[in-house]
Residue frames relative to the residue before (quaternion, step in Angstrom):
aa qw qx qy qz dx dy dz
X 1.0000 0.0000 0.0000 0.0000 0.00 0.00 0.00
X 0.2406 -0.7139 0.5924 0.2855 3.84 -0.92 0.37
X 0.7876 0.0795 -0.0304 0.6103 3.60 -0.54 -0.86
X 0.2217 0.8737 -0.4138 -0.1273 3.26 -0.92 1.27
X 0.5332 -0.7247 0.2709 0.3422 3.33 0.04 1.68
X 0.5605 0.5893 -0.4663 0.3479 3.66 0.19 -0.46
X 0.6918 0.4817 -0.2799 0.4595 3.36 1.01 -1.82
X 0.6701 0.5510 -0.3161 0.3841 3.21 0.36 -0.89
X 0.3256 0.6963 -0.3330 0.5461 3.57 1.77 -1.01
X 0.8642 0.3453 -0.1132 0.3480 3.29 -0.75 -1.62
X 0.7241 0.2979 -0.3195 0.5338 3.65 0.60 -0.45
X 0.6477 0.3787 -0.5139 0.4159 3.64 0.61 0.63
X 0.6129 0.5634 -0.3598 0.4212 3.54 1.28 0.07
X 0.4977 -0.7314 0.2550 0.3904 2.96 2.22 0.39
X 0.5076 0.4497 -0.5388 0.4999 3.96 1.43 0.57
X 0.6900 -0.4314 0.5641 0.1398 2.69 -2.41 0.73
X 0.2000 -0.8176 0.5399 -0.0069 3.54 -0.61 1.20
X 0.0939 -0.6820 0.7242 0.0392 3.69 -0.63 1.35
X 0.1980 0.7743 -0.5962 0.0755 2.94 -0.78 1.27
X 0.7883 -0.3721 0.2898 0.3952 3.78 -1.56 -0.05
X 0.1299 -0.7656 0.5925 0.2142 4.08 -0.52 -0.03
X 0.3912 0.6216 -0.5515 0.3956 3.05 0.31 1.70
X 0.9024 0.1224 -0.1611 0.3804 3.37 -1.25 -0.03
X 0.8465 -0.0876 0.2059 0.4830 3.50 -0.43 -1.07
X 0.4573 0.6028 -0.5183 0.3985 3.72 1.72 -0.26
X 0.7131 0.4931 -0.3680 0.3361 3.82 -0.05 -0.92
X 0.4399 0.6998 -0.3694 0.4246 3.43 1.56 0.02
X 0.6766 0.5537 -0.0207 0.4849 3.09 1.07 -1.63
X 0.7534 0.3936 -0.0260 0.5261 3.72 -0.05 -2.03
X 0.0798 -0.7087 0.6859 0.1447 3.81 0.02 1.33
X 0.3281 -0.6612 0.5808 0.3433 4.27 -0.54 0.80
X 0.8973 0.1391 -0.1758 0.3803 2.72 -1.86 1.11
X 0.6806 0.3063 -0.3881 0.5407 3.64 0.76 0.38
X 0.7489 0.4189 -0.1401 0.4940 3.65 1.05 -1.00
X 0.6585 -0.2763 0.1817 0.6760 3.13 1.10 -1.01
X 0.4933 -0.5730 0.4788 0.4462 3.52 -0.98 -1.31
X 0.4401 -0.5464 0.6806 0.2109 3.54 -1.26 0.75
X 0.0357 -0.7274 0.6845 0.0333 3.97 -0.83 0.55
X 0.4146 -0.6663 0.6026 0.1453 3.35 -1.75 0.30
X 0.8611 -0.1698 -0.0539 0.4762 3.57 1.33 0.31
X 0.7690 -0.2789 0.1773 0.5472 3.87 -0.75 -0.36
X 0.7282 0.3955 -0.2641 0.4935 3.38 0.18 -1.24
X 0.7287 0.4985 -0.2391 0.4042 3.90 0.41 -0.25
X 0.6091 0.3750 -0.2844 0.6384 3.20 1.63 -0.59
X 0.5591 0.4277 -0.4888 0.5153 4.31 0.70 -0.34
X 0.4503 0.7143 -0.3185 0.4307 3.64 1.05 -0.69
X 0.7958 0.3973 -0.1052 0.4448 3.56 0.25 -1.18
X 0.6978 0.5413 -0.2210 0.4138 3.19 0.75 -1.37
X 0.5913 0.5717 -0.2208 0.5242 3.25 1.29 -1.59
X 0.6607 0.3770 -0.3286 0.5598 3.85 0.54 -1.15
X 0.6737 0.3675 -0.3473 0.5390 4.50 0.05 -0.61
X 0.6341 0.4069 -0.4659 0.4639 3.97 0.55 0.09
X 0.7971 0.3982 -0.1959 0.4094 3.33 0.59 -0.75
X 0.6020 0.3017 -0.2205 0.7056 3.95 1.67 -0.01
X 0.0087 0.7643 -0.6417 0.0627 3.73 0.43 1.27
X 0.5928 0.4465 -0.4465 0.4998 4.13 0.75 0.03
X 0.7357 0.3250 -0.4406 0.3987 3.81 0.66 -0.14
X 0.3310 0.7244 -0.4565 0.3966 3.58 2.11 -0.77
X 0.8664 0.3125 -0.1404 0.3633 3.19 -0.31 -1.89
X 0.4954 0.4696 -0.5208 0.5126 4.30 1.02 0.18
X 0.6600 0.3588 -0.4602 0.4732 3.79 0.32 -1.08
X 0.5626 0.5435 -0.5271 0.3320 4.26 0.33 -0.74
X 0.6883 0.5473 -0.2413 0.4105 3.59 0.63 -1.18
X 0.5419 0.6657 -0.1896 0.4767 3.30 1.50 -0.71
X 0.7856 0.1787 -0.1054 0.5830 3.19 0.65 -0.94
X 0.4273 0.5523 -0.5761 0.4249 3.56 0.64 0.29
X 0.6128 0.6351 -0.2013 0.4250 3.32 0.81 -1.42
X 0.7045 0.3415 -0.2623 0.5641 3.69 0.41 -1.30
X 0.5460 0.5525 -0.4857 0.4008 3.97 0.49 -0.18
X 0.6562 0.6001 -0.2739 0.3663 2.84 0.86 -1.47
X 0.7492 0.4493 -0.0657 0.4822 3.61 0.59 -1.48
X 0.8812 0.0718 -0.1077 0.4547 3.42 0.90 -0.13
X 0.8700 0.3692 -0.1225 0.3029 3.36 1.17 0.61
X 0.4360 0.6502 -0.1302 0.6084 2.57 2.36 0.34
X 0.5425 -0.6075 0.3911 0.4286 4.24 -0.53 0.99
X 0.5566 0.5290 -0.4689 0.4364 3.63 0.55 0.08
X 0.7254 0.4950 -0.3563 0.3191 3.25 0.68 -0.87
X 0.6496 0.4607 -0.1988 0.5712 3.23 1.36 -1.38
X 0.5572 0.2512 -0.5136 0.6022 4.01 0.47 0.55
X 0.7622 0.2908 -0.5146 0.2639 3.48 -0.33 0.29
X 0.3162 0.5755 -0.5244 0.5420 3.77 1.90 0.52
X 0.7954 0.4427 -0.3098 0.2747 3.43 0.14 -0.98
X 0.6015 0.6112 -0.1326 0.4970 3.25 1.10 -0.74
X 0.6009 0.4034 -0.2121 0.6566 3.25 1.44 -0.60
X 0.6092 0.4809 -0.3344 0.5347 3.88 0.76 -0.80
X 0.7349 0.3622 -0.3189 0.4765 4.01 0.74 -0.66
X 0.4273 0.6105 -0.4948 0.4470 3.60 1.21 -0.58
X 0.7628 0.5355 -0.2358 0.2752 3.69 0.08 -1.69
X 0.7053 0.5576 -0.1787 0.3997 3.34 1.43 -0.80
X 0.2471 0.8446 -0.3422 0.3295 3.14 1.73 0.33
C-alpha cells in the first residue's frame, strides 16, 4: 500500500499504530514514537499485547502521532510548502 489513510486515521484519533514496514507505512508510523513498524505476525501480536498492557506509554505514543499528523499531513501543512515555494520565487 502507499499512503495509507486508515494509519494516518488512527494517529489522529490519537492511537498508536502497529503496523507493517512496507510500502508507504514507514512514511507515516514514526517507530517507537507513534507506534511500531513490525516485520511479521508474531512481532506485531507482540506489540499490541506489550501497548495493551502499558496504556501510560499507549496513550504518550497516541498524542505523538496525533501531533506528527498534525505537522506533516494535513492542508495546512502543504499551504505552508506552497507559500514558502512562492515566497522563494521572488
Amino acid at each position: 500500500e502507499g499512503f495509507g489513510l486508515v494509519i494516518t486515521e488512527a494517529l489522529w484519533k490519537g492511537k498508536p499504530v502497529v503496523a507493517g514496514n512496507v510500502g508507504g507505512i514507514p512514511l507515516q508510523v514514526d517507530n517507537r514514537r507513534t507506534g511500531y513498524l513490525v516485520g511479521g505476525i508474531s512481532e506485531c501480536a507482540e506489540r499490541v499485547i506489550y501497548l495493551l498492557r502499558n496504556s501510560e506509554i499507549a496513550d504518550k505514543m497516541g498524542i505523538s502521532g496525533k501531533e506528527y499528523v498534525r505537522k506533516n499531513f494535513l492542508i495546512t501543512r502543504l499551504l505552508k510548502d506552497y507559500l514558502s515555494l512562492f515566497n522563494s520565487l521572488k
